[in-house]
N, C-alpha and C positions, 0 to 999 in steps of 0.2 A: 314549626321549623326546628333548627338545631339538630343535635346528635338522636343516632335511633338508639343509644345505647343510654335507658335511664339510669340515671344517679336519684338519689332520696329527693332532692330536690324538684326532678323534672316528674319525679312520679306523682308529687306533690300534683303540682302544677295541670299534668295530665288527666289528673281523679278531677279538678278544679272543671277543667275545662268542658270533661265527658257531663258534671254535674251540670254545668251551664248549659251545655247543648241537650240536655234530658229535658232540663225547666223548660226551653223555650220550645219543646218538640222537634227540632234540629234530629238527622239521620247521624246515629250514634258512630256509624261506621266515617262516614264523611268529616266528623271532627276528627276520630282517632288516625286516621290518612293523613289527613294535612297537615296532623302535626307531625311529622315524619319526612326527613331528610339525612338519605346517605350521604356520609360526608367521608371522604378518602382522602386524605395529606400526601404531597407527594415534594421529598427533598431530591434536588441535585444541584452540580455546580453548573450557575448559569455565566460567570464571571469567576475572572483569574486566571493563575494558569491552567485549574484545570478544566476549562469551559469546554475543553472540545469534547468532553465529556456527555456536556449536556448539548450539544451541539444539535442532535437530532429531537430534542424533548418538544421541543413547540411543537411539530411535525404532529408526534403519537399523540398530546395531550387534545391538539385542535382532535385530530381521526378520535380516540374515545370520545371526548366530548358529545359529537356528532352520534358516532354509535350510539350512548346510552341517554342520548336525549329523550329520548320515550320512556327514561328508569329501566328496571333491573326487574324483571320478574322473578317473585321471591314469594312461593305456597302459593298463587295464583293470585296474587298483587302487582299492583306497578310501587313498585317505590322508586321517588326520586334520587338523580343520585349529584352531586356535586363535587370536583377535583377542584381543590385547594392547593396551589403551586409555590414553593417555597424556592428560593435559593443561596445555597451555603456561603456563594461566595469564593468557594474553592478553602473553607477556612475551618477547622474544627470546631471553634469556640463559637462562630457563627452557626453551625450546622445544629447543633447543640441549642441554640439560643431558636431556630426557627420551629424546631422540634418542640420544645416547650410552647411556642405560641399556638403552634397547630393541638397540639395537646388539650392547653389549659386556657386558650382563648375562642379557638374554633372547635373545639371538644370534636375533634375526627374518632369515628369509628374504627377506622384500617389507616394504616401509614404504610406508603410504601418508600423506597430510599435507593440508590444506587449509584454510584461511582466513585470507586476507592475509598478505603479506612477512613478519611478523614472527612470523607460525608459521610458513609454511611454506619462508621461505629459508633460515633457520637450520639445520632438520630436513633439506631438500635439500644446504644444503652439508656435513653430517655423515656423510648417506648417501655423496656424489661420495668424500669423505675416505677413509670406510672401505669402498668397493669393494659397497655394497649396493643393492642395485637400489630403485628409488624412483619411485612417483607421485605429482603432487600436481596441486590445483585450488586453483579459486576466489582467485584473484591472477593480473590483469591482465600478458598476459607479460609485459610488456615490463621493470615492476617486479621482476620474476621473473627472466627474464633477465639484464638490462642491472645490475639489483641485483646482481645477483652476479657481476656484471664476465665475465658471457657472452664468449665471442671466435666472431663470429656465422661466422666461416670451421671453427672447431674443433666449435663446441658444448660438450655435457658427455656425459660417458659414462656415468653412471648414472642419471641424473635425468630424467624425462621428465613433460610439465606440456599440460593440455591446460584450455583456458579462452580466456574473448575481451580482446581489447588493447586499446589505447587509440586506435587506429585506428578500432577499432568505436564506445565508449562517444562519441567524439567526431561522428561523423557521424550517429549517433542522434540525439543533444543536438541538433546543430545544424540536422536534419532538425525536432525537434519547434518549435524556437525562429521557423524560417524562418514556418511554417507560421503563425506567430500576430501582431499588431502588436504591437512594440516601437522604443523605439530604438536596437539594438543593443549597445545598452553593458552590458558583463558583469562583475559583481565575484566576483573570485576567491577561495574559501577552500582553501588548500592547508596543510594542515601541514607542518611537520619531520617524516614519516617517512616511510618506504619508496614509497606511494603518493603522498601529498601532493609529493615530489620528482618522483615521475616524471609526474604530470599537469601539474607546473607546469614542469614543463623546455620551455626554451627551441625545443627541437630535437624531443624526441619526444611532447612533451605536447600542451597546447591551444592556446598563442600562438600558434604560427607557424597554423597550421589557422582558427581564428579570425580572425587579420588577414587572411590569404587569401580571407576569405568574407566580409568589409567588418565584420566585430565589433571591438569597441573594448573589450580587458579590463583592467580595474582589479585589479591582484592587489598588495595593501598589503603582502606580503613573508610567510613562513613564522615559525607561533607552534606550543609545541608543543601536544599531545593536553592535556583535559584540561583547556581552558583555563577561566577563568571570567569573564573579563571580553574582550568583543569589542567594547568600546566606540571602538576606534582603525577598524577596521574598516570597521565601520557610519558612524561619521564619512567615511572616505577613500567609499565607494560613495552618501551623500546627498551629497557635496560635487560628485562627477561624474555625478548622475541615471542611476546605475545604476537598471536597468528589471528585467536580470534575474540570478540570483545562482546559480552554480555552484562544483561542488568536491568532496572526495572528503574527509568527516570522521567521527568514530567517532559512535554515537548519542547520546553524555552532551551531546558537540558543538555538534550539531544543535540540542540542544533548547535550550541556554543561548542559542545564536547567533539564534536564531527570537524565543525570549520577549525577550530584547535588544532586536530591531529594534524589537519590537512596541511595546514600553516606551519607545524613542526616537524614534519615529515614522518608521519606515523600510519602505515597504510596496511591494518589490518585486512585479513581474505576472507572476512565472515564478519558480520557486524547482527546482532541478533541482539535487539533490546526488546523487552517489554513496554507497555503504556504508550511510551513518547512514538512507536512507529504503527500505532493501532488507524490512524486519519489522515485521508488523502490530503487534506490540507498542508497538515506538519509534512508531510512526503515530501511534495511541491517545493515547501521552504528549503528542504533539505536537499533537494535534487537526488531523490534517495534511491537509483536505480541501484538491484543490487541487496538493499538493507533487509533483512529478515524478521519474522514478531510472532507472536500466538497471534492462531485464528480463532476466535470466542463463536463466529457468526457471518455466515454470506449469502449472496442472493443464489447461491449455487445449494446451500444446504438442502436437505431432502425433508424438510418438515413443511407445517402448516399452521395456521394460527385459529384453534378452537374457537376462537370468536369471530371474527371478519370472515375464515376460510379461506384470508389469501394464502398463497405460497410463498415461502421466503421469496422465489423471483419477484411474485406480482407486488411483494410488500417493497422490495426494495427499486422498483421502477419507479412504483407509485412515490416512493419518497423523492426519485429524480427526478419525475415529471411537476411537482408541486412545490417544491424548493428551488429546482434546476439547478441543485447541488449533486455532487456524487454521493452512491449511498458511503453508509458508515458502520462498521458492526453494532454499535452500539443501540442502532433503530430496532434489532431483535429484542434484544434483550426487556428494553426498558417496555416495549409492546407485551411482552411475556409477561412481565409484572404485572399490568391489568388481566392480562389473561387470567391470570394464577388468582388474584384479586376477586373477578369477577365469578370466579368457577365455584373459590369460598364461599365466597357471598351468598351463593344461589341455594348449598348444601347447608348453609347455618341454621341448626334446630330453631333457633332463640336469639332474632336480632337486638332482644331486649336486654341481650346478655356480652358482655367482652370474653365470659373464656368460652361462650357455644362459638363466636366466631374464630380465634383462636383456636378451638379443636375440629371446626372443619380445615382451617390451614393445615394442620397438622395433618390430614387424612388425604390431603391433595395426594391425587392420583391423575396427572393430564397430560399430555399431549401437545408440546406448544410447537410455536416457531423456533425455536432454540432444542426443543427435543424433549422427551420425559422429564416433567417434576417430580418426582414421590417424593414425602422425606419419608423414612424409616425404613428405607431400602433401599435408595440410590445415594445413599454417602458415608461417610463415617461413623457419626454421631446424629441423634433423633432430629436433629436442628439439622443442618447440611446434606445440599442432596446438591451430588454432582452431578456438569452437564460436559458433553462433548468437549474437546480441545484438537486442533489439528495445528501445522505449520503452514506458514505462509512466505512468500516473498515477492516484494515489489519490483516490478519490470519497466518499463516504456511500451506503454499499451496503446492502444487503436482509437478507442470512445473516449478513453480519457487520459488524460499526461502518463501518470502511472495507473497501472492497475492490479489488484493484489492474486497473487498465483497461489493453492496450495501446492505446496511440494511435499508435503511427508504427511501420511494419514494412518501412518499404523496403529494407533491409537483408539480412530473412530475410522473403520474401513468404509463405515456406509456413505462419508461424507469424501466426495468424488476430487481424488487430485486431478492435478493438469498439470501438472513437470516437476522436475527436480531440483533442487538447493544449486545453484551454481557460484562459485567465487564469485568475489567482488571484483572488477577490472580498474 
């Protein structure tokens, strides 16, 4: 049992065991099997604010399960595989603390991790610490990166992150905002954390991009998560006829920050956040016909998923028929991750080794439900491989309360709009 990846110790232990099974005439092959378990760690937020995060994980973890109940064949073996399910809490210090148990208690072979800096930089920088190999998603790289004091000449060596920057979420935005009459003027909600920093930075966020494209943003300065009064805000954006309101905030956020304006008389024609408007849920809460977001992922996108071979459609019905929830972007992605997980796994020269499985990650070359992974050609840096971004916006739909429209796809033509950005009424 345990990790396939020997330390001095287990190889100890492994010689111990093949000599035992030699003495007693025991098939050499049948010992060195059975002591062999894939073990794969997987962090997200199950709890907090930002649970709706992990909202869809039970969903894909129950479906892999099932999938790899028969193990992974691996050079013409079964090996077994086991997912080890952690949750952050929605907390850094905690994401950090369950990353170390999956590490140095359940000795995982692959870690995978997903949902905003504050799960998944922590877990990435624990994986880099202790030499484990590591995927993650769903955090805009740059946060991901530059968070973690990237040195974009070096990179990282065990960590690899595939998802879209803020390169994209920005030209989306700015693509839907052109499109409609306003008067450019933009109030900015950034918080003090990991994100809120890097969309309001100076240099890689939205200002400089914005002023270059004749926008004019109001950003009243970083408050943290959690807030409950946004009444300095809303004053600073009626003072300067902000028209339209942007930013990247958790869902409790959103909704305090909306019923606020609404109560003050503050009735911007565009409302386009990040995060807090990604789940039909928070929509619902918010009554948010109208509100605008990045689209990461739909049941409309034009991919497939290398393992299963569902279609985005069939994966995201299947999550409505077995939850009787509506789907969520988020069901792509964290399915991707096994995918990406899985495809490694299958290409590693040397399970016996942490950096052969690490340099099959790095040589990913697949095909998901989210769209192409490669890293050292689909992103910046050897680490980072970008994936599609489009616009979206919520309406009053038919099957469900709201349901989310793309409106702007110049970005990724292949992924099919169905209308246009329209004011808020």
């Amino acid at each position: 049992m345990g990790s396939i990846r020997f330390r001095r110790r287990t190889l100890i232990q492994a010689g111990s065991t093949l000599a035992g099974a030699a003495a007693l005439g025991l098939p050499l092959r049948r010992a060195f099997a059975d002591a062999k378990t894939l073990k794969i760690g997987f962090v997200s937020p199950q709890t907090g604010p930002l649970a709706l995060f992990g909202e869809a994980d039970k969903f894909t973890v129950e479906q892999m399960n099932k999938f790899l109940a028969g193990g992974i064949e691996l050079h013409g073996k079964k090996v077994p595989v086991k997912i080890v399910q952690k949750d952050s809490q929605s907390s850094p210090n905690r994401a950090g603390e369950v990353a170390n148990d999956l590490i140095l208690k359940e000795k995982v072979d692959l870690m995978l991790v997903s949902s905003t800096p504050e799960t998944a930089n922590p877990v990435s920088d624990a994986c880099e610490l202790n030499e484990i190999p590591c995927i993650s998603t769903m955090v805009p790289w740059q946060p991901w990166f530059f968070g973690r004091k990237g040195d974009p000449a070096k990179g990282f060596a065990w960590t690899y992150h595939f998802f879209w920057g803020l390169e994209d979420v920005i030209a989306n935005f700015m693509a839907g905002w052109k499109s409609v009459p306003t008067n450019k003027k933009i109030g900015g909600l950034f918080p003090n954390d990991g994100d809120g920093n890097a969309w309001g930075d100076k240099k890689l966020g939205f200002p400089k991009p914005l002023a270059d494209a004749g926008f004019t943003l109001i950003d009243p300065g970083r408050f943290q998560n959690m807030n409950n009064d946004f009444s300095a805000q809303i004053a600073a954006f009626k003072k300067e006829g902000v028209e339209i309101v942007t930013g990247v905030v958790i869902p409790p956020d959103a909704k305090t920050f909306l019923t606020q304006a609404k109560q003050q008389g503050f009735h911007p024609k565009v409302v386009t956040l990040g995060k807090a408007l990604l789940f039909p849920t928070a929509i619902e809460a918010l009554g948010g016909d109208g509100l605008s977001t990045e689209v990461w992922w739909t049941p409309d996108h034009p991919f497939t998923s290398s393992l299963t071979k569902q279609s985005a459609r069939q994966l995201g019905d299947s999550y409505e028929s077995t939850t009787k929830k509506q789907w969520t972007q988020c069901i792509g992605f964290v399915h991707a991750l096994f995918e990406v997980a899985v495809d490694a796994l299958k290409r590693t020269k040397d399970l016996g080794a942490a950096t052969s499985i690490r340099d099959a990650i790095a040589a990913t070359n697949i095909k998901t439900v989210v769209g192409e992974v490669k890293w050292g050609g689909a992103g910046p840096f050897k680490n980072v491989c970008r994936t599609p971004l489009v616009l979206g916006q919520w309406n009053k739909g038919t099957k469900h309360k709201y349901e989310l429209a793309i409106v702007n796809n110049q970005s990724a033509p292949s992924i099919p709009a169905s209308g246009k950005l329209k004011l808020m009424t």
